[in-house]
PyMOL Python script that loads the backbone (N, CA, C, O; Angstrom):
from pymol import cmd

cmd.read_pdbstr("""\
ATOM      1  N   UNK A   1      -9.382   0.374  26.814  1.00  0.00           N
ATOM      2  CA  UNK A   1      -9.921   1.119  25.697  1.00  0.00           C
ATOM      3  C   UNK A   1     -11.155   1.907  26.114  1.00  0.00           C
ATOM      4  O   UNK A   1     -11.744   2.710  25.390  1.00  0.00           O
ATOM      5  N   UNK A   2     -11.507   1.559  27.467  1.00  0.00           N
ATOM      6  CA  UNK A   2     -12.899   2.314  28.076  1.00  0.00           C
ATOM      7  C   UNK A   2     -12.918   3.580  27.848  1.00  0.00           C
ATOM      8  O   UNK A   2     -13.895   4.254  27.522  1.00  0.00           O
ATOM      9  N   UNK A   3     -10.956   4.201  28.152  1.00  0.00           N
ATOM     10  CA  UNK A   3     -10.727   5.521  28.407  1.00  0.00           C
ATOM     11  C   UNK A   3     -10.957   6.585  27.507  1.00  0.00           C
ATOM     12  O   UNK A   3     -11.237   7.782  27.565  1.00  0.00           O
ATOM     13  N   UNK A   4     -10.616   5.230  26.173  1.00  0.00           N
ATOM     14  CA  UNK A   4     -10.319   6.263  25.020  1.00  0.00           C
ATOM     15  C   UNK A   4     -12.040   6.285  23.739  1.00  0.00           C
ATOM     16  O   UNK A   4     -12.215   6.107  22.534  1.00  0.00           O
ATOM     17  N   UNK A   5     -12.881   6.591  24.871  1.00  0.00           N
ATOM     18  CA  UNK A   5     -13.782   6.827  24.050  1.00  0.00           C
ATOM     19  C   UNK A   5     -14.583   5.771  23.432  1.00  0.00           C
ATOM     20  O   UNK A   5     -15.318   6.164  22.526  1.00  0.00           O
ATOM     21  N   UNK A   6     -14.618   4.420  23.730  1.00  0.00           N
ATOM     22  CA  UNK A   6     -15.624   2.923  23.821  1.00  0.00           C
ATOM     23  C   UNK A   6     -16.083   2.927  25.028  1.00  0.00           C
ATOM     24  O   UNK A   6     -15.544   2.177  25.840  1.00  0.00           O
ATOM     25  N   UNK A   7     -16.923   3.567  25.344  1.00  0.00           N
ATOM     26  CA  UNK A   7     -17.681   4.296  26.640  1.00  0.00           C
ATOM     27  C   UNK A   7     -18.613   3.014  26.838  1.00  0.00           C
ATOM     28  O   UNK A   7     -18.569   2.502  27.956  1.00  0.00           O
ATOM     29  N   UNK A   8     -19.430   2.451  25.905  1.00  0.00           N
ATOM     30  CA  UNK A   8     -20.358   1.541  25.807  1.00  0.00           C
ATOM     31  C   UNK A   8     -20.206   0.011  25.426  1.00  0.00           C
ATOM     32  O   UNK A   8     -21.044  -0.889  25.358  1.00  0.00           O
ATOM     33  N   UNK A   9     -18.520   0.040  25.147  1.00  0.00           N
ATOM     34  CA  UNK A   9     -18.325  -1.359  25.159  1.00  0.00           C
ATOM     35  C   UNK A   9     -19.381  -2.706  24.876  1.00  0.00           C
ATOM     36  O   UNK A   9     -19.442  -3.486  25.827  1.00  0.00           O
ATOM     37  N   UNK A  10     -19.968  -2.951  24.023  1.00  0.00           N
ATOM     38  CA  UNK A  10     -21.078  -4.161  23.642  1.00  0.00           C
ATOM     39  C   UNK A  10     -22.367  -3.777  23.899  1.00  0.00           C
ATOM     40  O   UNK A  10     -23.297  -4.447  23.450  1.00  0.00           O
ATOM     41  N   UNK A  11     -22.575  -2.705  24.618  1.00  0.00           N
ATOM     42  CA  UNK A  11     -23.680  -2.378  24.813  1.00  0.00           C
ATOM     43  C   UNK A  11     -25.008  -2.526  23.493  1.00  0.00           C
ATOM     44  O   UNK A  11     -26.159  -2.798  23.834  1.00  0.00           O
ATOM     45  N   UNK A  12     -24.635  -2.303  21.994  1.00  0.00           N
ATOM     46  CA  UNK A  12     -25.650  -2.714  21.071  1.00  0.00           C
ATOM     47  C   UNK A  12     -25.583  -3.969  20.702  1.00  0.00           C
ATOM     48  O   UNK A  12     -26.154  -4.339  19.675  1.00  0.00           O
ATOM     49  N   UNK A  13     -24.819  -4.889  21.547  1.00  0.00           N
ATOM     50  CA  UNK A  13     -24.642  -5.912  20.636  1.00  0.00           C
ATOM     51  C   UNK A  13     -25.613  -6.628  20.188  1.00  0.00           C
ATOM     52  O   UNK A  13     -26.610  -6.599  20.909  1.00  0.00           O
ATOM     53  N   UNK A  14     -25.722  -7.565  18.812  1.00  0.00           N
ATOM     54  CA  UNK A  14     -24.527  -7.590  18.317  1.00  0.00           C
ATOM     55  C   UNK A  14     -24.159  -6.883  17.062  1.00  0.00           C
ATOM     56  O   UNK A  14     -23.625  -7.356  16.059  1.00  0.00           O
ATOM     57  N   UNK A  15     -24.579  -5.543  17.321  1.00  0.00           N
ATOM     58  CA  UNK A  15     -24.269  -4.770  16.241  1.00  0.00           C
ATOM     59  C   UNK A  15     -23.344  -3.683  16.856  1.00  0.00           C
ATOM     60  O   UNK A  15     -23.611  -2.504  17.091  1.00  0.00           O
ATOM     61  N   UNK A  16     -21.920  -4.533  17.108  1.00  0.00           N
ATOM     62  CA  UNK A  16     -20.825  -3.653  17.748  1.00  0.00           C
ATOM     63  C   UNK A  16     -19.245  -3.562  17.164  1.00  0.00           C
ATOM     64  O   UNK A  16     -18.939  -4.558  16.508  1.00  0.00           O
ATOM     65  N   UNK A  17     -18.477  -2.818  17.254  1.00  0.00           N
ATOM     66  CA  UNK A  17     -17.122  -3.107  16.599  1.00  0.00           C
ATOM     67  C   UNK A  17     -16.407  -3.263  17.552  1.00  0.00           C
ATOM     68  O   UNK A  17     -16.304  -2.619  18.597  1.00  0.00           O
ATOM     69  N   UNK A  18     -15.584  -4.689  16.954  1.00  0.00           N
ATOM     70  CA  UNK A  18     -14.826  -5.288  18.392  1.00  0.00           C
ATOM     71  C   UNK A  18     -13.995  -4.825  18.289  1.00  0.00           C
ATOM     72  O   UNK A  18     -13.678  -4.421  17.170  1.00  0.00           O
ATOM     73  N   UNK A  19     -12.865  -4.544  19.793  1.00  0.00           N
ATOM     74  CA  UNK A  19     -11.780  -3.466  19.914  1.00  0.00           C
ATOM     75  C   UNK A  19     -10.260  -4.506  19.446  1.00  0.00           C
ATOM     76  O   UNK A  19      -9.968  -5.682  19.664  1.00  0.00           O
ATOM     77  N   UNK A  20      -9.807  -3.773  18.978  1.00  0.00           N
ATOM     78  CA  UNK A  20      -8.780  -4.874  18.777  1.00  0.00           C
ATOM     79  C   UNK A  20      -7.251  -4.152  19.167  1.00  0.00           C
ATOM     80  O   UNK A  20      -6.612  -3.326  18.516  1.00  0.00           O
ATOM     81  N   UNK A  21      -6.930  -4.795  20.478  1.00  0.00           N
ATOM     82  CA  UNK A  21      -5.746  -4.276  21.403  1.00  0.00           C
ATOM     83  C   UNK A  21      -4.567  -4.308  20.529  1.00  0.00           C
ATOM     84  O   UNK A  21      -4.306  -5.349  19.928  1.00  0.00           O
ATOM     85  N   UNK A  22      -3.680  -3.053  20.376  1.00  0.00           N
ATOM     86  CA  UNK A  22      -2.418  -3.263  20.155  1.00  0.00           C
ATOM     87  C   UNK A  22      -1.070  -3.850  20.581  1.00  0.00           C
ATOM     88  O   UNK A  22      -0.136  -4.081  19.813  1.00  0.00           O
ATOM     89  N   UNK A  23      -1.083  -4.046  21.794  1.00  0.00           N
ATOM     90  CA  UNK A  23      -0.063  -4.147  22.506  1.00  0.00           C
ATOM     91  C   UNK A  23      -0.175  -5.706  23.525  1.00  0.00           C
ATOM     92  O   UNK A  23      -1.206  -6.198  23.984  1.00  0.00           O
ATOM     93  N   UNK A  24       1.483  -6.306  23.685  1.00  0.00           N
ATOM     94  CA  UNK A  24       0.918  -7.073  25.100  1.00  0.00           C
ATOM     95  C   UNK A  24       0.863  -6.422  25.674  1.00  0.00           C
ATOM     96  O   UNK A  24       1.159  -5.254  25.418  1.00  0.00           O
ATOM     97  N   UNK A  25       0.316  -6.984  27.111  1.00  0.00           N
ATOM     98  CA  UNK A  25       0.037  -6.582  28.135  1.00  0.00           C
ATOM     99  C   UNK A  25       1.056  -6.969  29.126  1.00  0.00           C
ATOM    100  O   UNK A  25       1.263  -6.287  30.130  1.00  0.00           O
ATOM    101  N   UNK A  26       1.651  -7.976  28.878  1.00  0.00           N
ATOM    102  CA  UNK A  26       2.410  -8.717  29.750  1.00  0.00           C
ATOM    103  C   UNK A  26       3.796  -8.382  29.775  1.00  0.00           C
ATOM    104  O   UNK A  26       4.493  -8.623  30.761  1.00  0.00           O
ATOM    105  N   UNK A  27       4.584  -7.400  27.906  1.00  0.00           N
ATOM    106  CA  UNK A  27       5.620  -7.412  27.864  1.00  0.00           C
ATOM    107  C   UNK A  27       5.734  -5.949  28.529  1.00  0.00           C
ATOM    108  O   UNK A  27       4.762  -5.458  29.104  1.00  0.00           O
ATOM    109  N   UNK A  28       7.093  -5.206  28.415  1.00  0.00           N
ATOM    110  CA  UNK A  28       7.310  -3.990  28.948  1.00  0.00           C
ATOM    111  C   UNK A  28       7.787  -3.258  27.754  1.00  0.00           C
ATOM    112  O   UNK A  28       8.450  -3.853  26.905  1.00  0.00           O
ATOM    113  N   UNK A  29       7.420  -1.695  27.608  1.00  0.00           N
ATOM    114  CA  UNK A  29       7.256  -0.455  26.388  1.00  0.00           C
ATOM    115  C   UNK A  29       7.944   0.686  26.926  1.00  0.00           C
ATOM    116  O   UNK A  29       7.937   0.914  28.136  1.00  0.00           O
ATOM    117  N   UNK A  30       8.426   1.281  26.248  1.00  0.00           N
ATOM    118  CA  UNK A  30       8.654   2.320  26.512  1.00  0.00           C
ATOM    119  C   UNK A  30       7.566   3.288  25.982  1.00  0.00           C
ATOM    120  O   UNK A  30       7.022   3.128  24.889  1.00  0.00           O
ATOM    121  N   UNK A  31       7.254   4.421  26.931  1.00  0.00           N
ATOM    122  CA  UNK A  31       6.128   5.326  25.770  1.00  0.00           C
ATOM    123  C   UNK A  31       7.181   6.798  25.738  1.00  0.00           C
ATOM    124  O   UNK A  31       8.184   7.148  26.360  1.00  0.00           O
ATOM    125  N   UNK A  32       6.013   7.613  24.255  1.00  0.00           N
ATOM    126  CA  UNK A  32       6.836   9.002  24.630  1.00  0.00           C
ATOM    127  C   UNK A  32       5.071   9.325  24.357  1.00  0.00           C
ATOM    128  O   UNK A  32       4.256   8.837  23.573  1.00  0.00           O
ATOM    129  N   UNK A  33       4.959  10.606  25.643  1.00  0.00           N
ATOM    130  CA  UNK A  33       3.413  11.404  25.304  1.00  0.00           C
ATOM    131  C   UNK A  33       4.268  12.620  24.521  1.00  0.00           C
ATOM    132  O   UNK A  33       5.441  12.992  24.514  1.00  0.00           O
ATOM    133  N   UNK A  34       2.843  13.086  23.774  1.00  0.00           N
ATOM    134  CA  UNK A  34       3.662  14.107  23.099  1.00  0.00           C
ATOM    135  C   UNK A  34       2.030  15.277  23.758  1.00  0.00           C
ATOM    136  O   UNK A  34       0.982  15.112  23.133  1.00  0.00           O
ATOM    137  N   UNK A  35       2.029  16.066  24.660  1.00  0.00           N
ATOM    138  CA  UNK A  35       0.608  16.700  25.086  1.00  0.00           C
ATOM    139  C   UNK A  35       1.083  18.169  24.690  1.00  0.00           C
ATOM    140  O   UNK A  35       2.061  18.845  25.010  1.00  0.00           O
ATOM    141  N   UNK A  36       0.083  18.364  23.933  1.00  0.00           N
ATOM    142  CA  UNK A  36      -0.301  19.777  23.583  1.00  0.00           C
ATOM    143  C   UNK A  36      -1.596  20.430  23.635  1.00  0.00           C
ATOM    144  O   UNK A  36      -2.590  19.809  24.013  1.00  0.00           O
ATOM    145  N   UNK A  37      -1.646  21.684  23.265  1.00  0.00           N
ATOM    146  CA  UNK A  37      -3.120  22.704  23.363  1.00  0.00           C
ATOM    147  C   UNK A  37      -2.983  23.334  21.916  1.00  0.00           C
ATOM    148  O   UNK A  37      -1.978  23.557  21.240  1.00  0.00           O
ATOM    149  N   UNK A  38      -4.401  23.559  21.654  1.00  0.00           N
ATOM    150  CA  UNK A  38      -4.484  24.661  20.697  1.00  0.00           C
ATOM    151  C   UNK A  38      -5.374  25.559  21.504  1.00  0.00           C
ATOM    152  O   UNK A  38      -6.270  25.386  22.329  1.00  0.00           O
ATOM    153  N   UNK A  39      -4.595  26.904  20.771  1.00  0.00           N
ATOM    154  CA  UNK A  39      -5.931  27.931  21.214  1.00  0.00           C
ATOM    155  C   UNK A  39      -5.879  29.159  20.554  1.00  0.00           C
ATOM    156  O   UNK A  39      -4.889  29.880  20.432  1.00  0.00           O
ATOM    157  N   UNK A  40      -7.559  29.444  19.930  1.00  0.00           N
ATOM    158  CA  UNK A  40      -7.585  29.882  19.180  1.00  0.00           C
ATOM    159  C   UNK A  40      -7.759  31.446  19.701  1.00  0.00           C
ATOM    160  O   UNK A  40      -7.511  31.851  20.836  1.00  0.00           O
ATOM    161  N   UNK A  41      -8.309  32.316  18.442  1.00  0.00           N
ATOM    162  CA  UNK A  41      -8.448  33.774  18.381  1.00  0.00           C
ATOM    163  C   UNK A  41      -9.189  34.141  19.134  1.00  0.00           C
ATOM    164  O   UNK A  41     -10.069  33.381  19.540  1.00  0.00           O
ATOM    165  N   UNK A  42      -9.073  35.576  19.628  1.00  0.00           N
ATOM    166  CA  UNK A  42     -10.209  36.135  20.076  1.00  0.00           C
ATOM    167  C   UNK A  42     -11.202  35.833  21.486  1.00  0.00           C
ATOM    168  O   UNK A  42     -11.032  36.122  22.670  1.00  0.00           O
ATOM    169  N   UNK A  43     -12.347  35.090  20.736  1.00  0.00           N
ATOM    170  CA  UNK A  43     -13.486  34.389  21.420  1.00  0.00           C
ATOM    171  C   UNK A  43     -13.246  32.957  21.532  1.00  0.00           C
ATOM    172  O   UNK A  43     -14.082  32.405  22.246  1.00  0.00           O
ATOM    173  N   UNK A  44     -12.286  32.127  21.005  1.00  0.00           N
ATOM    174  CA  UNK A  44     -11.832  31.049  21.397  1.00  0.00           C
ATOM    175  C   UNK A  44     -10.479  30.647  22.393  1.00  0.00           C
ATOM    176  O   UNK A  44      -9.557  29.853  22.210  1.00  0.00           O
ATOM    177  N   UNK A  45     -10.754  31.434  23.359  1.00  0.00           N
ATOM    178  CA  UNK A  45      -9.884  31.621  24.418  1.00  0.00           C
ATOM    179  C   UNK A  45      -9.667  30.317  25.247  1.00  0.00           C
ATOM    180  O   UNK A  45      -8.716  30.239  26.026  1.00  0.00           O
ATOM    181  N   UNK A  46     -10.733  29.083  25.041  1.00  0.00           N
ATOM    182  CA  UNK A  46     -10.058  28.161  25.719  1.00  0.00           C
ATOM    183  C   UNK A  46      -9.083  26.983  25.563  1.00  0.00           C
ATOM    184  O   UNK A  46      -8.646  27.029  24.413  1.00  0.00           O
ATOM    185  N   UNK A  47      -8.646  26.117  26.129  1.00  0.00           N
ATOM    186  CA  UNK A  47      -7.749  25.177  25.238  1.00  0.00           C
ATOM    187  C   UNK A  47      -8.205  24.242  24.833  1.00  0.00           C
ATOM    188  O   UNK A  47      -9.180  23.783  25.429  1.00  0.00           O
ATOM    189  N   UNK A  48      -7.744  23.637  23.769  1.00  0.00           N
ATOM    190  CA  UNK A  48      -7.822  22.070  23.472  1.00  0.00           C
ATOM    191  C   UNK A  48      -6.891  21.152  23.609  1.00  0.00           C
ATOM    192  O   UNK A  48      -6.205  20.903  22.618  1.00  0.00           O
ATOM    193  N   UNK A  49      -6.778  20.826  24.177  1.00  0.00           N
ATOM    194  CA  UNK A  49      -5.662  19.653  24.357  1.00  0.00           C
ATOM    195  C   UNK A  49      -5.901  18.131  24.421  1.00  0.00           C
ATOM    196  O   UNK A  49      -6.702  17.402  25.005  1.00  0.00           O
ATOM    197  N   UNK A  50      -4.750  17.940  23.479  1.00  0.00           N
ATOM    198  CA  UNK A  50      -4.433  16.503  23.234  1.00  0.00           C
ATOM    199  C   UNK A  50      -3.070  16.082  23.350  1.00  0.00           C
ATOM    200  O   UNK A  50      -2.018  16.718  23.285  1.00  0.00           O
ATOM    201  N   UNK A  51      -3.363  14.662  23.567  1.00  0.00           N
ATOM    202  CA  UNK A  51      -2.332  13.962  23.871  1.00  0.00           C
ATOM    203  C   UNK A  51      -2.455  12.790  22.742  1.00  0.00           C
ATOM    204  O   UNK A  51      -3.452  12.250  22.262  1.00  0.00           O
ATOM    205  N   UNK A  52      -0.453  12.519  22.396  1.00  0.00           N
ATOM    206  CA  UNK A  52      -0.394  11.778  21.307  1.00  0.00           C
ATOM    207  C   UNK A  52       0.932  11.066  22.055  1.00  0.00           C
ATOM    208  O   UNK A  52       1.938  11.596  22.528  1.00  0.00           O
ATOM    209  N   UNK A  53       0.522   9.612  21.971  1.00  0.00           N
ATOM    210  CA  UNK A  53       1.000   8.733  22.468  1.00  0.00           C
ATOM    211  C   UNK A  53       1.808   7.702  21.875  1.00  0.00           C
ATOM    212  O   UNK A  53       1.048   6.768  21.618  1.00  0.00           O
ATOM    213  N   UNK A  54       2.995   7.421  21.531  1.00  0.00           N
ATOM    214  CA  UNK A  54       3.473   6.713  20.860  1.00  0.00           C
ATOM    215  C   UNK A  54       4.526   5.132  21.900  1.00  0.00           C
ATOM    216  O   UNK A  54       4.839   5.153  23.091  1.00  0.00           O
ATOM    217  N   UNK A  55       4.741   4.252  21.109  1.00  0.00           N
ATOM    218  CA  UNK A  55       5.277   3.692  21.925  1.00  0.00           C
ATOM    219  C   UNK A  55       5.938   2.091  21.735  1.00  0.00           C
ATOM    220  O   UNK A  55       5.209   1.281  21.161  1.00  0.00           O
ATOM    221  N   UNK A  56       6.973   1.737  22.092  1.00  0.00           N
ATOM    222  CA  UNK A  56       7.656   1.099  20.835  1.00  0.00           C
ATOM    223  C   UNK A  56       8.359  -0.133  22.639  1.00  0.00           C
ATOM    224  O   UNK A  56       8.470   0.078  23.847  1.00  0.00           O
ATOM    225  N   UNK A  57       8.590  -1.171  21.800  1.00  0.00           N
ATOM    226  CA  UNK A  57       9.575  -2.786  22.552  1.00  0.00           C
ATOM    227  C   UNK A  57      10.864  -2.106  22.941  1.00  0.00           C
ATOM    228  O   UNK A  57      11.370  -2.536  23.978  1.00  0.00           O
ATOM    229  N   UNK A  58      11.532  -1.079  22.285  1.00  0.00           N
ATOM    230  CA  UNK A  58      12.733  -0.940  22.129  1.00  0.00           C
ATOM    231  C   UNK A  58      12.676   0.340  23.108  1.00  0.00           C
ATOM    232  O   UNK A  58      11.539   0.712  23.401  1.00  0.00           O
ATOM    233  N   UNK A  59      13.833   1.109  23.689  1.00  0.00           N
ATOM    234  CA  UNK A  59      14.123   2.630  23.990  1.00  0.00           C
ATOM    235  C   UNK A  59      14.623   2.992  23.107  1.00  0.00           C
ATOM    236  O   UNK A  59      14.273   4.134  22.811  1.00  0.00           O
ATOM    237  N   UNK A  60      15.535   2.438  22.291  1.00  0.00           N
ATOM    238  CA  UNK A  60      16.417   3.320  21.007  1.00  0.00           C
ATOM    239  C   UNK A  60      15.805   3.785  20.376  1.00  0.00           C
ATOM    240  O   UNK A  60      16.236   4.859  19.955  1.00  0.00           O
ATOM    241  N   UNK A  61      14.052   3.220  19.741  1.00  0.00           N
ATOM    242  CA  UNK A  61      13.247   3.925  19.038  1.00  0.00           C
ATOM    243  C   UNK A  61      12.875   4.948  19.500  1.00  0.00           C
ATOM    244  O   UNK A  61      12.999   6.075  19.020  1.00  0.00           O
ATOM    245  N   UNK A  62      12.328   4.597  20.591  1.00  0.00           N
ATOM    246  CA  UNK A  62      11.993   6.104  21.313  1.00  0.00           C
ATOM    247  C   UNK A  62      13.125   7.436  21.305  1.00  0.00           C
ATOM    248  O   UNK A  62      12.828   8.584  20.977  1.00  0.00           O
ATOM    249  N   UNK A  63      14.167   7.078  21.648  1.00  0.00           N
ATOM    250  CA  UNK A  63      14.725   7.837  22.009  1.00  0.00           C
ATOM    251  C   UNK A  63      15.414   8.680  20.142  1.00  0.00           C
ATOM    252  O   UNK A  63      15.439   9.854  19.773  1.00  0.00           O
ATOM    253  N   UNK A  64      15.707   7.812  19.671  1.00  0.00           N
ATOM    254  CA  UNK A  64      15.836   8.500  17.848  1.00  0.00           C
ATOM    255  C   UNK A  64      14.463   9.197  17.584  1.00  0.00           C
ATOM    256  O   UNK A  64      14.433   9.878  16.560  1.00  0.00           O
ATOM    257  N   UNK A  65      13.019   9.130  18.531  1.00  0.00           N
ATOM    258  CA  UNK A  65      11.817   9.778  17.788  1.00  0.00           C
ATOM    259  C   UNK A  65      12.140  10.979  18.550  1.00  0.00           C
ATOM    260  O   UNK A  65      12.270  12.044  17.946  1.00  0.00           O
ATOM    261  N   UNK A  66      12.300  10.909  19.960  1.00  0.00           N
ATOM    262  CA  UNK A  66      12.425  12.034  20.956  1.00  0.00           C
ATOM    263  C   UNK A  66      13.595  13.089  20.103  1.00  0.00           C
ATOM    264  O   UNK A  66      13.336  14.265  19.848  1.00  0.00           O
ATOM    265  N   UNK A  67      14.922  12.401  19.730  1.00  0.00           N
ATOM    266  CA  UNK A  67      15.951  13.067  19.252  1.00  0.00           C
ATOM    267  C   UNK A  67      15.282  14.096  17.707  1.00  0.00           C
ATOM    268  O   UNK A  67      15.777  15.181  17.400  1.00  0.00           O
ATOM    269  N   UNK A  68      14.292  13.543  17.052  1.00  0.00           N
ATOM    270  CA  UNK A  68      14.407  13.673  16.146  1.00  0.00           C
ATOM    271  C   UNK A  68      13.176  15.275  15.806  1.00  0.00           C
ATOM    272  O   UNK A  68      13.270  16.297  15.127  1.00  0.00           O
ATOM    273  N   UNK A  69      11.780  14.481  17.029  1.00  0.00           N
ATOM    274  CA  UNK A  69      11.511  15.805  17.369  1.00  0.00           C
ATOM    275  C   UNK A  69      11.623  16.970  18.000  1.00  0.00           C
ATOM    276  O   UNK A  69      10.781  17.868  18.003  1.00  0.00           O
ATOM    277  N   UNK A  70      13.197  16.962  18.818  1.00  0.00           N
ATOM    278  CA  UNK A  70      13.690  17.987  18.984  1.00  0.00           C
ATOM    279  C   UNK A  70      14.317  19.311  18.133  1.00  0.00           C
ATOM    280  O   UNK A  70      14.455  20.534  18.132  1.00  0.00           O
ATOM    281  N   UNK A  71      14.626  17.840  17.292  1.00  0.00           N
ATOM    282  CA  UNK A  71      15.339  18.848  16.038  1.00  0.00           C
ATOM    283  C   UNK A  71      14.475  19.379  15.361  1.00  0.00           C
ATOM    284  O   UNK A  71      14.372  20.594  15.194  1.00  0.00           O
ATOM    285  N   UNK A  72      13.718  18.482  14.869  1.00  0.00           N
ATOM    286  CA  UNK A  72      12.114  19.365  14.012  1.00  0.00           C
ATOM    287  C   UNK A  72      11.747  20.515  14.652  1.00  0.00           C
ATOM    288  O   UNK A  72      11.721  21.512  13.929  1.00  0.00           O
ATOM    289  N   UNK A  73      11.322  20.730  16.322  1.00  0.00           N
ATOM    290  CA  UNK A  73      10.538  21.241  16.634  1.00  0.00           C
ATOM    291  C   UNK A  73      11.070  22.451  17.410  1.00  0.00           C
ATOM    292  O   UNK A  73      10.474  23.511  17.602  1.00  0.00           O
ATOM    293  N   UNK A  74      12.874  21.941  18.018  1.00  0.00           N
ATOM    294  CA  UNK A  74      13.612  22.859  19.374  1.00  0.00           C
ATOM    295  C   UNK A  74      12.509  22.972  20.262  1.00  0.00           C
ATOM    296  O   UNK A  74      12.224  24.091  20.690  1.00  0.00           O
ATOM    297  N   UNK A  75      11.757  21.845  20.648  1.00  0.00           N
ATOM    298  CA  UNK A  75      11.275  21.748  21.994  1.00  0.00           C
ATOM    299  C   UNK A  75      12.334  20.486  22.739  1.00  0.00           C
ATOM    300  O   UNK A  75      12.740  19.386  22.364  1.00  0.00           O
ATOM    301  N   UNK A  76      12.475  21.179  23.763  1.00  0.00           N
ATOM    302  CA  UNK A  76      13.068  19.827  24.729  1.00  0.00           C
ATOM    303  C   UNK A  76      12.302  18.983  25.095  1.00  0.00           C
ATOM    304  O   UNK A  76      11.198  19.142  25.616  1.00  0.00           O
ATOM    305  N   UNK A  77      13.080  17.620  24.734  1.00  0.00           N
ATOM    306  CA  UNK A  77      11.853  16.218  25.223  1.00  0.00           C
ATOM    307  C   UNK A  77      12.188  15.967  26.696  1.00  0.00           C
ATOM    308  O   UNK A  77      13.296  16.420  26.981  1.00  0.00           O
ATOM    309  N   UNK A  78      11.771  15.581  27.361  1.00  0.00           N
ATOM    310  CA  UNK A  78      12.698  14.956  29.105  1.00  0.00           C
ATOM    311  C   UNK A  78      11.822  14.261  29.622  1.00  0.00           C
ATOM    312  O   UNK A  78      10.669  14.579  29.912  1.00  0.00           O
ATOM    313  N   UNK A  79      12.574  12.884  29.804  1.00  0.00           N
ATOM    314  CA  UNK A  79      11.985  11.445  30.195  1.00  0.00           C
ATOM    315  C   UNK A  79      11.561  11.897  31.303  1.00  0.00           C
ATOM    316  O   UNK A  79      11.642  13.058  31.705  1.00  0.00           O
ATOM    317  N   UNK A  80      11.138  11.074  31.777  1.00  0.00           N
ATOM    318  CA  UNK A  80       9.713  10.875  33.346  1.00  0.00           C
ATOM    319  C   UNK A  80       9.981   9.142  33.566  1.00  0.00           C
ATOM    320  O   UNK A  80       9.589   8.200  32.876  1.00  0.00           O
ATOM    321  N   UNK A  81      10.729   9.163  34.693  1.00  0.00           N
ATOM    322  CA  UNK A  81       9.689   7.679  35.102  1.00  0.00           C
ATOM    323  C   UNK A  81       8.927   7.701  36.079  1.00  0.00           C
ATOM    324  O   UNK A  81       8.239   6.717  36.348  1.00  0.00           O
TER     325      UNK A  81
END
""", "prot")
cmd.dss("prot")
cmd.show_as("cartoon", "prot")
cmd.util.cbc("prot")
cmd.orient("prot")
């Protein structure tokens, strides 16, 4: 969670909010990233980009979300291992 911006981890303690992990660690996930940019008009010529990370016990989920934002979106999804 260091990565995602708890830079200071306990550092005020004990006036801190404890992180509370989603996931095991031990079992195995499938993920889908979903990374994009915005970029704006003009004078806002540079990008922003984010990444949105989803990620499920199963592949079938994944793969009905992948299926599903293809159709929403006609972007092609394509696995990576």
């Amino acid at each position: 969670m260091g990565e995602r911006a708890d830079l200071y981890r306990g550092k005020g303690w004990p006036n801190v909010i404890p992180t509370k992990y989603l996931v095991d660690p031990t079992a195995a996930y499938d993920v889908l990233d979903i990374h994009f940019a915005y970029v704006g008009a003009n004078e806002c010529v540079q990008k922003s980009e984010k990444t949105i990370t989803l990620v499920s016990k199963t592949a079938s989920k994944i793969t009905a979300l992948a299926t599903a934002f293809t159709t929403a979106t006609g972007v092609t999804v394509t696995a990576k291992e």
